[in-house]
C-alpha positions as CSV (number, residue, x, y, z in Angstrom):
1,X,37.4,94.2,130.4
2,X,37.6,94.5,126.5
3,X,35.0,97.6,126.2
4,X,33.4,98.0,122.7
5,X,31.4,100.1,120.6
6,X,29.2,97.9,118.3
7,X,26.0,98.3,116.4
8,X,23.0,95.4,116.2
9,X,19.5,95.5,114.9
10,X,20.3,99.7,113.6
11,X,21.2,100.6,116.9
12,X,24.7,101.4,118.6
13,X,26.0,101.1,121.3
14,X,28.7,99.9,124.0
15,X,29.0,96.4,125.5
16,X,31.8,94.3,127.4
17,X,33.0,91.3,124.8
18,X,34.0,88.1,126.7
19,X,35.0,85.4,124.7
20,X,32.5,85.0,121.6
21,X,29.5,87.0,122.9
22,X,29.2,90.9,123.9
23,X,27.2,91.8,127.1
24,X,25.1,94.5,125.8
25,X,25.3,97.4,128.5
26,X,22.0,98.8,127.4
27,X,20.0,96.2,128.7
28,X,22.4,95.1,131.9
29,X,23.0,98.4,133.1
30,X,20.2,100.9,131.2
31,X,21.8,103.8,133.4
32,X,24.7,104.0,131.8
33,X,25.8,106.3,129.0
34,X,26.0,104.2,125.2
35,X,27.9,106.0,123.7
36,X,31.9,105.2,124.7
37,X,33.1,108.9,125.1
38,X,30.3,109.4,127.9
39,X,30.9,106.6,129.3
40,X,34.6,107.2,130.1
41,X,33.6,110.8,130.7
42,X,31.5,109.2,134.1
43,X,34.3,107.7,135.6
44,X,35.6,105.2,138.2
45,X,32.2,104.9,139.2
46,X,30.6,103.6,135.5
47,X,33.6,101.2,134.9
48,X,32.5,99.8,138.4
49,X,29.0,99.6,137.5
50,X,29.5,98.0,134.3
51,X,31.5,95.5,135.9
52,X,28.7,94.8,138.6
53,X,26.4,94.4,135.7
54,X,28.4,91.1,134.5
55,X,27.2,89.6,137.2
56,X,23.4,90.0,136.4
57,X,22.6,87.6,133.9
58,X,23.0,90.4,131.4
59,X,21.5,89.8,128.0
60,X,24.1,88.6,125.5
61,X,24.5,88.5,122.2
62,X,26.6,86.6,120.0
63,X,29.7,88.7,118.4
64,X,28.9,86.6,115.2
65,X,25.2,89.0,115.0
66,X,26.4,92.5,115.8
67,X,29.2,94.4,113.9
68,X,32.4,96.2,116.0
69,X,32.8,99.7,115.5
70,X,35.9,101.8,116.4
71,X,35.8,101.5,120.4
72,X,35.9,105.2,120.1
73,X,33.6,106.4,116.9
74,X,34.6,110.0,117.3
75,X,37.5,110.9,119.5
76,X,38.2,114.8,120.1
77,X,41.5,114.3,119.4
78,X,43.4,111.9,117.5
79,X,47.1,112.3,118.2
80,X,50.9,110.3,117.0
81,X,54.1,110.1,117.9
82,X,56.8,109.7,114.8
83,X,59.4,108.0,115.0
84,X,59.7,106.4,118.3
85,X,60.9,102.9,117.5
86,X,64.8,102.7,117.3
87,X,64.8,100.2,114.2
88,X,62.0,101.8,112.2
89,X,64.5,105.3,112.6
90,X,67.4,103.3,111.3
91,X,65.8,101.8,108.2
92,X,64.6,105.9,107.5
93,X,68.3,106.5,107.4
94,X,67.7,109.4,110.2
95,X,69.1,110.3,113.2
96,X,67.6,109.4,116.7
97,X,65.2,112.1,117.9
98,X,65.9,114.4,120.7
99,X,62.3,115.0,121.6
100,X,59.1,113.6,120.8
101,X,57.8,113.7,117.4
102,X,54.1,114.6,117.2
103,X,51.3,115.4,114.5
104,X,47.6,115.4,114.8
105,X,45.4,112.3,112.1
106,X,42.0,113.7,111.9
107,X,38.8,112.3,114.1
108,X,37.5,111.3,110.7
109,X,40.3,108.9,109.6
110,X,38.8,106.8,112.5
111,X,37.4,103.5,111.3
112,X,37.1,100.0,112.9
113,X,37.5,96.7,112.6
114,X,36.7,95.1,109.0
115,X,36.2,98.7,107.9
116,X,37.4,99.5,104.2
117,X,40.9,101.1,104.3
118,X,40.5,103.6,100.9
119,X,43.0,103.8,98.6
120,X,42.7,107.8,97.3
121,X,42.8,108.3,93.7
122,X,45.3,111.0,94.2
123,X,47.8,108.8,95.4
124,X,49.1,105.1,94.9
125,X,52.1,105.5,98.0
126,X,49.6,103.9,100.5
127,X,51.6,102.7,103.6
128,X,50.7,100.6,106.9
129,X,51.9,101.5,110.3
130,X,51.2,98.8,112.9
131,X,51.0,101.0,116.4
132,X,49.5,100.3,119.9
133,X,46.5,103.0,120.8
134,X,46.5,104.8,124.1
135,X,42.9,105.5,124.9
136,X,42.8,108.6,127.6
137,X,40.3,108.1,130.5
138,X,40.2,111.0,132.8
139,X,40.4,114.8,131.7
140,X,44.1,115.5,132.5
141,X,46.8,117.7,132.3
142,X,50.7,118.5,133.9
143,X,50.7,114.9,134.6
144,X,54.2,113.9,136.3
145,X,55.2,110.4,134.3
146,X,54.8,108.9,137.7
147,X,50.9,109.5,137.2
148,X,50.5,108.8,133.8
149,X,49.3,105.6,133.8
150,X,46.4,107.0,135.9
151,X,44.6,108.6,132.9
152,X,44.8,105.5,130.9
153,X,41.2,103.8,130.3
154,X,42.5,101.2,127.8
155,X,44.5,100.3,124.7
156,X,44.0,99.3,121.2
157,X,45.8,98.1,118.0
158,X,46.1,100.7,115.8
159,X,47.2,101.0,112.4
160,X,48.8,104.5,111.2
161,X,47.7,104.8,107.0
162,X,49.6,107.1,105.7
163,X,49.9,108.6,102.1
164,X,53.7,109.1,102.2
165,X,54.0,111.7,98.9
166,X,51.5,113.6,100.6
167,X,53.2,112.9,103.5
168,X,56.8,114.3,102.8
169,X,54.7,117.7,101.2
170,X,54.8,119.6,104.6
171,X,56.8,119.4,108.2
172,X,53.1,118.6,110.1
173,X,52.8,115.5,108.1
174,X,48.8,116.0,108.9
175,X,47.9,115.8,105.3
176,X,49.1,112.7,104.4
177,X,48.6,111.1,108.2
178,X,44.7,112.4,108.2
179,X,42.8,110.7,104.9
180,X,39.2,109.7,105.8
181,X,39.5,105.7,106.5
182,X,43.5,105.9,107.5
183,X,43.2,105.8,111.0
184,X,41.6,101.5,111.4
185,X,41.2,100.8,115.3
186,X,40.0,98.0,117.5
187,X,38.6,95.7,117.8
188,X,38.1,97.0,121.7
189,X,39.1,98.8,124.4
190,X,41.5,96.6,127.1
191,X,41.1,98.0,130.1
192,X,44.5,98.5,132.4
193,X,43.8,95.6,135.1
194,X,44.2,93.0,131.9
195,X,47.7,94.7,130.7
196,X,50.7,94.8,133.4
197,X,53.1,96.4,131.5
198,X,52.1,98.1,128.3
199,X,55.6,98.2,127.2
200,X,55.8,94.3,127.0
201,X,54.0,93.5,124.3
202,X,54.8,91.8,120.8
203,X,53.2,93.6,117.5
204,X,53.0,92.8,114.5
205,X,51.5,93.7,110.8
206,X,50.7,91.3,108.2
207,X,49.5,92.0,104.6
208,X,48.0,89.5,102.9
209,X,49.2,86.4,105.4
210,X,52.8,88.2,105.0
211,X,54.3,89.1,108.1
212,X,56.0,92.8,107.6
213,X,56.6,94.4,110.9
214,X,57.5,92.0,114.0
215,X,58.8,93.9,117.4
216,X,57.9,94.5,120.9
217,X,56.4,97.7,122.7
218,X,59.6,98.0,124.8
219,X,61.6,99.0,121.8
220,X,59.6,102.2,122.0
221,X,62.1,105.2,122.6
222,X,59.7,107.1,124.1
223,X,57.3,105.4,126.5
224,X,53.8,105.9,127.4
225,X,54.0,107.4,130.6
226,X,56.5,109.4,128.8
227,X,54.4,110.4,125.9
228,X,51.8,111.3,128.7
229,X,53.9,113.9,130.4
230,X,55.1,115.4,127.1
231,X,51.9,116.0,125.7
232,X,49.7,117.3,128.8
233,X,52.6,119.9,129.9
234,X,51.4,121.5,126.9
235,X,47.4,121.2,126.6
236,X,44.8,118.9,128.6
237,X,44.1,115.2,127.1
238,X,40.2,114.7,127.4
239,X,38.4,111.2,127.8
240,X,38.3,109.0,124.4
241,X,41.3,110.7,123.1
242,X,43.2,108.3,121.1
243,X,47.3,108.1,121.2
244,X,49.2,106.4,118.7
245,X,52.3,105.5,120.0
246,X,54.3,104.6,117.0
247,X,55.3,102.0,114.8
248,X,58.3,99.5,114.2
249,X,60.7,98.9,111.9
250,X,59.4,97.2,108.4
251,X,57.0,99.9,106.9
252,X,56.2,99.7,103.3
253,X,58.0,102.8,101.9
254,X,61.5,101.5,103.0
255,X,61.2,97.8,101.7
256,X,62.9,97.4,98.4
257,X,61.0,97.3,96.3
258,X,58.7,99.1,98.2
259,X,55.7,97.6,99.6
260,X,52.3,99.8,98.7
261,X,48.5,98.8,99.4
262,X,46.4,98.2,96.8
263,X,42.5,97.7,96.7
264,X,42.1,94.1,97.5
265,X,44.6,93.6,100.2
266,X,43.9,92.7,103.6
267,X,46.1,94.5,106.4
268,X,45.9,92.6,109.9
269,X,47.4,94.3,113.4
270,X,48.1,91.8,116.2
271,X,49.1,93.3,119.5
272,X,49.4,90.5,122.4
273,X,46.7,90.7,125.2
274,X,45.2,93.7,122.9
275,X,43.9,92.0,120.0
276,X,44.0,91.5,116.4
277,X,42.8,94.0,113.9
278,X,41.5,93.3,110.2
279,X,40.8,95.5,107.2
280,X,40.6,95.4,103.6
281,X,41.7,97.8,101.5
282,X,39.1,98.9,99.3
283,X,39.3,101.8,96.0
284,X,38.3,104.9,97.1
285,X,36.0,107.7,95.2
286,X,36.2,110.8,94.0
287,X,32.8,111.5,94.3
288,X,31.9,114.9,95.7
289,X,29.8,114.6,98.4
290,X,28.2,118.2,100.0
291,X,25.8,117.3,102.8
């Protein structure tokens, strides 16, 4: 199932897209939870539901009259793994890693698809990072890599903005990883059953039609169920946390010359049997806002 978060006549909610319309799970299956993070939070037994409810004559609506939202608006935690593709560590000059690599991007860098990437005023050194998403399904933790896959709900495209002066500033990189807008995903949630092997799968970036980054998920050095274990032998991985699991070679910062985004440019994610994610990049304000 491609599980999404979308909004239609000022109201939001989830819904299962298949082909060019969305079954809107308000109406098929009223029971359920509508908002995605309550949804994964009932379990085995709402997936099951929903799928049921596909059967029903549900009421559909074209994808062309509603507009996607990031599969998972809010996510309690938004977590990445640097440098985890061999090439992308070779074209940084730096040595392979021992251990895995992680910073936190901030729940409010989450946008989705055809959202506005901003470009800050406090920095021109705006950078793409095509990654595949990990969405976690089941509260979790000390899970052997043998299990990991167990916890998954779904995957994404992702792509990792980053603001690489502000970046380089400090060892957590969570400044320049965590600017509102840099954190695009979508355009849904694949569930497992439609994904074999996660760590088969060609990516790639464009930027305005031009192709930048072109790899495979199997060139990650540290895999999924990997990246799993690490992280919950440390703390517990709720439902609708969001993993991004890296991002191969061909980043902007290491091109010569150098490859920024500008306002203007369009930034597209392609991830096969995941999906293809668009966004413009758009000037950002410095308009204080105090709610």
């Amino acid at each position: 199932m491609k599980l999404v978060t979308f909004t239609e006549s000022h109201r939001r909610r989830i819904g299962i897209v298949e082909g060019d319309r969305v079954c809107d799970l308000a109406a098929a299956a009223p029971s359920l939870p509508q908002s995605m993070i309550a949804f994964l939070r009932s379990g085995d037994g709402a997936l099951q539901e929903a799928r049921q409810a596909l059967a029903k004559s549900p009421r559909w609506i074209d994808l062309s009259n509603v507009r996607l939202e990031a599969p998972v608006p809010h996510p309690g935690k938004v977590l990445a793994i640097g440098l985890n593709y061999a090439d992308h560590v070779k074209e940084g000059g730096r040595p392979l890693p021992e251990h895995q690599i992680w910073f936190a991007k901030q729940a409010t860098c989450i946008v989705g698809p055809g959202a506005g990437i901003e470009i800050p005023i406090v920095s021109d050194k705006i950078d793409y990072e095509a990654e595949l998403c990990v969405v976690i399904g089941k509260r979790c933790r000390n899970v052997p890599r043998a299990r990991a896959m167990e916890v998954i709900a779904g995957y994404m495209c992702g792509n990792d903005v980053s603001v690489r002066d502000w970046q380089a500033r400090t060892p957590t990189m969570m400044m320049g990883k965590g600017f509102d807008t840099h954190g695009p995903t979508g355009p849904w949630i694949v569930t497992p059953d439609e994904i074999a092997d996660p760590q088969a799968l060609a990516i790639s970036c464009t930027v305005n039609g031009t192709v930048l980054q072109q790899a495979t998920t199997a060139e990650m050095i540290f895999g999924i169920a990997a990246q799993i274990e690490h992280l919950t032998a440390a703390f517990t991985l709720e439902p609708g946390d969001v993993l991004f699991t890296g991002t191969p070679a061909g980043v902007g910062t290491y091109r010569n010359p150098p490859v920024r985004l500008k306002a203007g440019d369009k930034v597209v994610v392609e991830i096969e049997k995941v999906g293809r994610l668009e966004n413009h990049c758009v000037a950002g304000s410095g308009e204080t806002r105090i709610a």
